[in-house]
DOGUDO-544700 format. One record per residue (C-alpha): residue number from 0; residue in one letter; x, y, z. Coordinates in steps of 0.001 Angstrom, whole numbers. Layout:
DOGUDO-544700
   fimar   tido         x         y         z
     NUM      A         X         Y         Z
...
END
This chain:
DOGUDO-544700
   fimar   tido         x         y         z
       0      X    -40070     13474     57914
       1      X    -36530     14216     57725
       2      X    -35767     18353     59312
       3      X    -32744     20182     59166
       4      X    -30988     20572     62992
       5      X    -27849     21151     65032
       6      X    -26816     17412     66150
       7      X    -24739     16079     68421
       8      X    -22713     13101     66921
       9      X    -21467     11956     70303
      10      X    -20167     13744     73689
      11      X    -16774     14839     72331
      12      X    -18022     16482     68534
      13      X    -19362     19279     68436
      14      X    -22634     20175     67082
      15      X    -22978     20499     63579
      16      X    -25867     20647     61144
      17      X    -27440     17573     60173
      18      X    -30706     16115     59448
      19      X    -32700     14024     61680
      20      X    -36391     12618     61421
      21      X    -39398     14273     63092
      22      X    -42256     12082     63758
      23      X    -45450     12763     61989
      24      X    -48162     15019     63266
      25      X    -50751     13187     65170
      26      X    -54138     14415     66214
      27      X    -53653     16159     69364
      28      X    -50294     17894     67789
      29      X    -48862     20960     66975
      30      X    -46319     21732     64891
      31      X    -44071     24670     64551
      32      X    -41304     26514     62673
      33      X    -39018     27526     65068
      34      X    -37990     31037     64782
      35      X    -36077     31031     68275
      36      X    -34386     28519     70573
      37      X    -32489     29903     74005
      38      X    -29232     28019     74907
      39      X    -29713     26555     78576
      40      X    -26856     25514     80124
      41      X    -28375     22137     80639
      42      X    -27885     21981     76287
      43      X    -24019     22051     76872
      44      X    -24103     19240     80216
      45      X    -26122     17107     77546
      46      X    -24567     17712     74031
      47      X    -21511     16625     76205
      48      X    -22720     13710     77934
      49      X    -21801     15211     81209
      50      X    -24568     14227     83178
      51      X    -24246     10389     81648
      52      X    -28003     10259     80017
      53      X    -27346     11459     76250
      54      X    -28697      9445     74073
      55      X    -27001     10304     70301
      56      X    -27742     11972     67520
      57      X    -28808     14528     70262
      58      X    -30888     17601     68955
      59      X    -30261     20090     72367
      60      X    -33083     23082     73008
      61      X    -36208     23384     74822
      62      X    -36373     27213     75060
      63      X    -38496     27354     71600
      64      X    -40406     29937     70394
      65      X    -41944     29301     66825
      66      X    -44804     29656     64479
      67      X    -47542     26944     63740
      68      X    -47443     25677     60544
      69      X    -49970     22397     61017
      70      X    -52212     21253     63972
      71      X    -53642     17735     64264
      72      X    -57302     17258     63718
      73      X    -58461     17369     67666
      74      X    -56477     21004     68504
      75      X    -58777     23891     68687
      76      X    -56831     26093     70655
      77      X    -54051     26867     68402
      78      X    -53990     28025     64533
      79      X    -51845     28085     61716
      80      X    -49800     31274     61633
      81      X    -49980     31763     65664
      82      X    -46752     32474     67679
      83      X    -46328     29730     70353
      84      X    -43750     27948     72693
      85      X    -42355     25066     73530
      86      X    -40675     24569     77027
      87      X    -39238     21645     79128
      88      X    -41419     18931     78731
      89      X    -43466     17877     75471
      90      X    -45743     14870     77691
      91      X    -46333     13286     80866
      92      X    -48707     10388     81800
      93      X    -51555     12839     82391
      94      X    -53276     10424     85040
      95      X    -50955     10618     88230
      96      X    -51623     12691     91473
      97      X    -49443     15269     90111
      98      X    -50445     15312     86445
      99      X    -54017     15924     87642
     100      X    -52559     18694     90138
     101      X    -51313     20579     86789
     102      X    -47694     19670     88128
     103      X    -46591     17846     85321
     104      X    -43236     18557     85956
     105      X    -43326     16391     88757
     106      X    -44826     13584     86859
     107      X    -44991     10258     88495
     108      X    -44138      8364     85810
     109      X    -41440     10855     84730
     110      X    -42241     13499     82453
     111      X    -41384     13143     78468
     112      X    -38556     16045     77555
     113      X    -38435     17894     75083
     114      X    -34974     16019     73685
     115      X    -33217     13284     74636
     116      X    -36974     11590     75931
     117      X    -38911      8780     74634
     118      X    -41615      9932     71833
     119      X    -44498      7634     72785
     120      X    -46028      7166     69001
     121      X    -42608      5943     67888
     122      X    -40459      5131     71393
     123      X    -37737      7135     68904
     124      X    -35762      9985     70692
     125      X    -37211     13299     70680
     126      X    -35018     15980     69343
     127      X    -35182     19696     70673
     128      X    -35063     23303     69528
     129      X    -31986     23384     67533
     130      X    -33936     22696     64286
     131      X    -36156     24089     61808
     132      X    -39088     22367     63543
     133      X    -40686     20651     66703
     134      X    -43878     18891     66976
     135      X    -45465     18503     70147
     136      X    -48752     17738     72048
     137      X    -51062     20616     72568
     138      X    -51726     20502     75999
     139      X    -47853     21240     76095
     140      X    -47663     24764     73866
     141      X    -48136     27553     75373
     142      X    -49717     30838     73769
     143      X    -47010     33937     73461
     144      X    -47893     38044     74424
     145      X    -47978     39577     71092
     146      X    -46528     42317     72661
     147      X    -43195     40843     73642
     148      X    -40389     40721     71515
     149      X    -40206     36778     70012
     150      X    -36305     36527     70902
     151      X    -36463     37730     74385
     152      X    -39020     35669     75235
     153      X    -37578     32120     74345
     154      X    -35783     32059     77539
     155      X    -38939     32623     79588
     156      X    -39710     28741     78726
     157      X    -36943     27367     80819
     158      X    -34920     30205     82746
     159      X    -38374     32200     83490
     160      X    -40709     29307     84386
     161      X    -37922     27682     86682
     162      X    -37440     30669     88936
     163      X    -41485     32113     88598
     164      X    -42765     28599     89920
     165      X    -40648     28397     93491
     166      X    -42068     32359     93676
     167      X    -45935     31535     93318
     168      X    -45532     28069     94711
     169      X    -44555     30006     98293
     170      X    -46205     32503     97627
     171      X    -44005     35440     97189
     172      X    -45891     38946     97295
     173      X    -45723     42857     97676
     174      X    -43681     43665    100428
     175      X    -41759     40108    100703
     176      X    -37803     40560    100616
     177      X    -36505     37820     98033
     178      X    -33052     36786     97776
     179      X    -31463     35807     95108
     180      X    -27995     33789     94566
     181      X    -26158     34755     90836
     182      X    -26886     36811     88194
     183      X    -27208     34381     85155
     184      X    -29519     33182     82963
     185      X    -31876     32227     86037
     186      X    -30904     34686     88679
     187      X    -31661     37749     86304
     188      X    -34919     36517     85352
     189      X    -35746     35864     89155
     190      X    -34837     38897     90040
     191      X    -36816     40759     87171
     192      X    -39704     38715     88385
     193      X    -39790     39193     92129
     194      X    -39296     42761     91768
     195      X    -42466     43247     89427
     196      X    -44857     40945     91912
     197      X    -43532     43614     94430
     198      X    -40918     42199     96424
     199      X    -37837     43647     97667
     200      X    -34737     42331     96081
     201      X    -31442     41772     97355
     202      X    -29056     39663     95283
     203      X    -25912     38088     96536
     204      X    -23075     38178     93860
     205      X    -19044     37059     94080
     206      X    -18312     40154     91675
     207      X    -19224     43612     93018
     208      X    -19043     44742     89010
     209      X    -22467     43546     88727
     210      X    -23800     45638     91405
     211      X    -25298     48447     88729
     212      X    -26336     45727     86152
     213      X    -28569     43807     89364
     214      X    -30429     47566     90239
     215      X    -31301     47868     86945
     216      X    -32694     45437     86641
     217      X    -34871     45462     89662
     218      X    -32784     44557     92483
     219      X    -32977     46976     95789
     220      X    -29737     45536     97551
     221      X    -26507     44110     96097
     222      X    -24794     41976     98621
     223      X    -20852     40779     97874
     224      X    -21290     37014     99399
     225      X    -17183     37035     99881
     226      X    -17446     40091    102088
     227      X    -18139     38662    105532
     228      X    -18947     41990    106647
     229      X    -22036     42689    104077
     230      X    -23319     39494    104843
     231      X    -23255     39865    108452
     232      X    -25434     43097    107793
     233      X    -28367     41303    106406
     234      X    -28362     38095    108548
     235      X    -32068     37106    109628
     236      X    -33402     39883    107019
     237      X    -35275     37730    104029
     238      X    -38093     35829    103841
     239      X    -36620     33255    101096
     240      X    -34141     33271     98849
     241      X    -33945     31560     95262
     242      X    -30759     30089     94935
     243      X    -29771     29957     91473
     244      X    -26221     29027     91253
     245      X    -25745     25420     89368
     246      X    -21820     24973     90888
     247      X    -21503     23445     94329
     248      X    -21481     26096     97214
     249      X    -21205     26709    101037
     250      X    -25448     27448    101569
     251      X    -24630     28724    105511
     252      X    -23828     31855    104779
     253      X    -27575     32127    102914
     254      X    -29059     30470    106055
     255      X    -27939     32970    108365
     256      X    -29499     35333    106063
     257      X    -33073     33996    106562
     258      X    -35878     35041    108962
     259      X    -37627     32323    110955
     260      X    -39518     30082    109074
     261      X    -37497     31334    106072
     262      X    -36549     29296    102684
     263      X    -33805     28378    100898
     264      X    -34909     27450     97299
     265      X    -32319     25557     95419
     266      X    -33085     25730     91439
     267      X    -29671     25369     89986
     268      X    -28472     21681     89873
     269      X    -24565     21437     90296
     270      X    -22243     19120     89046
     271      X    -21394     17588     92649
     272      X    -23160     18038     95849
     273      X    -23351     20754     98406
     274      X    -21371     20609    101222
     275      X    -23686     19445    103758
     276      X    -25270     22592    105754
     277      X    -25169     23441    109379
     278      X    -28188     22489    110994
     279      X    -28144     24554    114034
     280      X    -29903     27759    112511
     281      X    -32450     25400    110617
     282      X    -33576     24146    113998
     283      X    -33418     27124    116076
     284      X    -35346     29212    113575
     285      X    -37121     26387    111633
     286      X    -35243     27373    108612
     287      X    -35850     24673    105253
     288      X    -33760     24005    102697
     289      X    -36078     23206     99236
     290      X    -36308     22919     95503
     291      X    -38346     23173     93040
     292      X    -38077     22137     89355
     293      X    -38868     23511     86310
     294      X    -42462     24830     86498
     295      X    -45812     23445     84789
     296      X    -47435     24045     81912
     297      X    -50080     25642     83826
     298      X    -47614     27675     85605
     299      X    -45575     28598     82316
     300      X    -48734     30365     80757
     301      X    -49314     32182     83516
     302      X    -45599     33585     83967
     303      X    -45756     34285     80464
     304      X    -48921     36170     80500
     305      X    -47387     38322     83651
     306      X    -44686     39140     81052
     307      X    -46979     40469     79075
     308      X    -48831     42221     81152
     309      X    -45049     43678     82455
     310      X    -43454     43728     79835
     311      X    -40639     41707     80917
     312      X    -38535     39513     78609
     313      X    -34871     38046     78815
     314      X    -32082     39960     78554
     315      X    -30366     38205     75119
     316      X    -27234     38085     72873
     317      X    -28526     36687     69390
     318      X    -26685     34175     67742
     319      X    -26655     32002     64676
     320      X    -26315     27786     64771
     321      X    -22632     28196     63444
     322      X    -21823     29963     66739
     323      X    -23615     27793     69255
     324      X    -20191     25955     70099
     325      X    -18428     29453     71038
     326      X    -21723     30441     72798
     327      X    -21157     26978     75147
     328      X    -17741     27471     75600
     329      X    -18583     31420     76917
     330      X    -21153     29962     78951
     331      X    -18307     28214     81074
     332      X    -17282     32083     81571
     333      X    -20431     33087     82102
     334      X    -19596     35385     79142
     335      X    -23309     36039     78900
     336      X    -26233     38668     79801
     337      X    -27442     36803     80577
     338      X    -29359     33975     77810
     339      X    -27795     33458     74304
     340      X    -30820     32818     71651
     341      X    -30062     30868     68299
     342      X    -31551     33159     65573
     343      X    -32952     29944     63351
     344      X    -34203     32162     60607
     345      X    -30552     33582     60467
     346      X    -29318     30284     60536
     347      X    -27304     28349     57292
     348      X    -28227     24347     56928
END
C-alpha cells in the first residue's frame, strides 16, 4: 500500500514528499491517520546519516499522534475513530528478561523502531511519522487523555517518556530536589514533570535569559552553570539530576552538585563522548553516573495518563511538512520552545 510521506533520498537531500509503501495490516495491528508527528532531534542526526545507521528512502518521526482508521482481527483494545500514539519502538522480541519486565526498550534482542528498523512480516524498512499513516502492533499504541490538546501531546511519546522513566525508575517523589541540565525539548518536559510529582526543581542553564521561561514552567531555582559562584552555592544540594543536554560536556561541575548517594542521569546522547569525570567525589560520596533510555510502553501510558490527570502537554511551535527542513536547521539553534510538531492535516503532498 503505497502512503504519501516526507522522505529522505539520501544524507545530503533534503526531505521532500514522496510516496513509500506501508505494509499491510496484520492481525494484531493498528493502523492510524496521523494527525501529528513531533520533530526529535534524533529525525535530523538520521535524515542526515550522522550517526552512520540510515538506511534510505528514510521516513523520520516517532512522536505520532493519530486516529485509527483499521485494526487487525485479534485487537480489542483499540477502535476505529479512537485517538492513539505511536512512540519509539513499534516491536521487540517479547520473550527476553526485559521484554517480560515491561522494559522493552531494553530489549535483548534489540527493539524494532519505529523507522529506519526491520518490519518482521516483510524484513522491509519501517518508515516513521512523517506520513499520512503508520501501522503498528497493538501492544505498542498507547491510548491518549481526551482532555489534552492532540498537538501538544505528540512530544510526550519521545521527549516526555525519555525524561518520566529515569524519574519513576529512581523513584523521584514529593519533597525530592531534581536537577535538571538544558531547557529543550527534554529538559522542559523534565522539568514540567518533576515539579508536578512534587519535587523541587532547580535547572542549570548557560543563558540566564531563560531564567523566567524555567519558573514558569515549574522550576524553583535557576542556576547559570558558567557562573562558578552559583554553582558553588548549591554543591551537595540534589538528590539527582536528569541531564538532558545531547552535546558533549564537563559533568564535574553536576557532581559536586549531588548529595551522597546522589545520581547523575544522562538522557541526551552527544555526538562525541564526555570528557571523562573526576572520580574523587563519586567515591567519597558514592556518587553514580547513569542512563536510562527511552521509556516502555508500560511506562509511556502511564506518563501519559499523569498528563492527563495534570494537564501537562509540550510546549509546541506548529509546522507544516514544507517547513520541516527550516525547523532542523533552527533546531541546530535551538530556535525552539521547545518541540516543533508537523501539522499533517495542514500538510500539501
Amino acid at each position: 500500500m503505497k502512503i504519501n510521506a516526507l522522505v529522505a533520498s539520501q544524507a545530503d537531500q533534503p526531505l521532500r514528499a514522496g510516496q513509500v509503501e506501508l505494509r499491510e495490516l496484520q492481525a494484531d495491528d493498528v493502523k492510524l491517520e496521523i494527525l501529528y508527528c513531533g520533530v526529535c532531534h534524533s529525525d535530523l542526526h538520521m535524515a542526515r546519516n550522522e550517526w552512520g545507521v540510515s538506511r534510505y528512502p528514510l521516513v523520520p518521526g516517532h512522536e505520532i499522534v493519530g486516529r485509527v482508521v483499521a485494526v487487525g482481527e485479534n485487537v480489542t483494545q483499540f477502535a476505529v475513530g479512537e485517538i492513539a500514539g505511536v512512540g519509539v519502538m513499534v516491536d521487540a522480541c517479547r520473550k527476553c528478561h526485559f521484554c517480560q519486565q515491561h522494559e522493552e526498550q531494553y530489549c535483548e534482542a534489540g527493539f524494532t523502531p519505529t523507522y529506519n528498523g526491520t518490519d518482521k512480516y516483510t524484513g522491509n524498512t519501517t518508515f516513521g511519522g512523517y506520513a499520512q499513516h503508520v501501522i503498528a502492533d497493538h501492544h505498542f499504541v498507547v491510548r491518549v487523555p481526551d482532555n489534552l490538546a492532540l498537538n501538544a501531546v505528540a512530544p510526550l511519546l519521545c521527549a516526555g517518556v525519555t525524561v518520566w522513566s529515569p524519574l519513576r525508575h529512581f523513584n523521584v517523589k514529593a519533597g525530592d530536589r531534581v536537577g535538571v541540565v538544558g531547557l529543550g525539548g527534554l529538559g522542559h518536559m523534565a522539568v514540567k514533570l518533576a515539579s508536578a510529582l512534587g519535587a523541587e526543581v532547580t535547572l542549570f542553564t548557560t543563558s540566564p535569559e531563560k531564567g523566567a521561561d524555567a519558573r514558569r514552567l515549574g522550576a524553583k531555582n535557576v542556576v547559570v552553570s558558567r557562573d562558578a559562584a552559583q554553582m558553588a552555592a548549591c554543591q551537595a544540594s540534589l538528590d539527582i539530576i536528569l541531564d538532558c543536554v545531547a552535546a558533549p560536556h564537563d559533568l564535574d561541575p553536576y557532581l559536586n552538585t549531588l548529595k551522597t548517594n546522589g545520581q547523575l542521569v544522562l538522557v541526551g546522547i552527544p555526538d562525541q563522548p564526555h570528557p571523562s569525570p573526576n572520580v574523587t567525589p563519586m567515591v567519597f560520596r558514592r556518587l553514580s553516573i547513569t542512563g536510562t533510555s527511552i521509556g516502555s510502553i508500560q511506562e509511556t501510558q502511564e506518563m501519559l495518563d499523569f498528563c492527563g490527570q495534570h494537564n501537562i502537554t509540550a510546549d509546541v511551535e506548529m509546522i507544516t511538512g514544507e517547513e520541516v527542513e527550516t525547523a532542523f536547521e533552527r533546531m541546530l539553534t535551538s530556535d525552539v520552545k521547545y518541540r516543533f510538531v508537523i501539522d499533517m492535516q495542514k500538510t500539501r503532498w
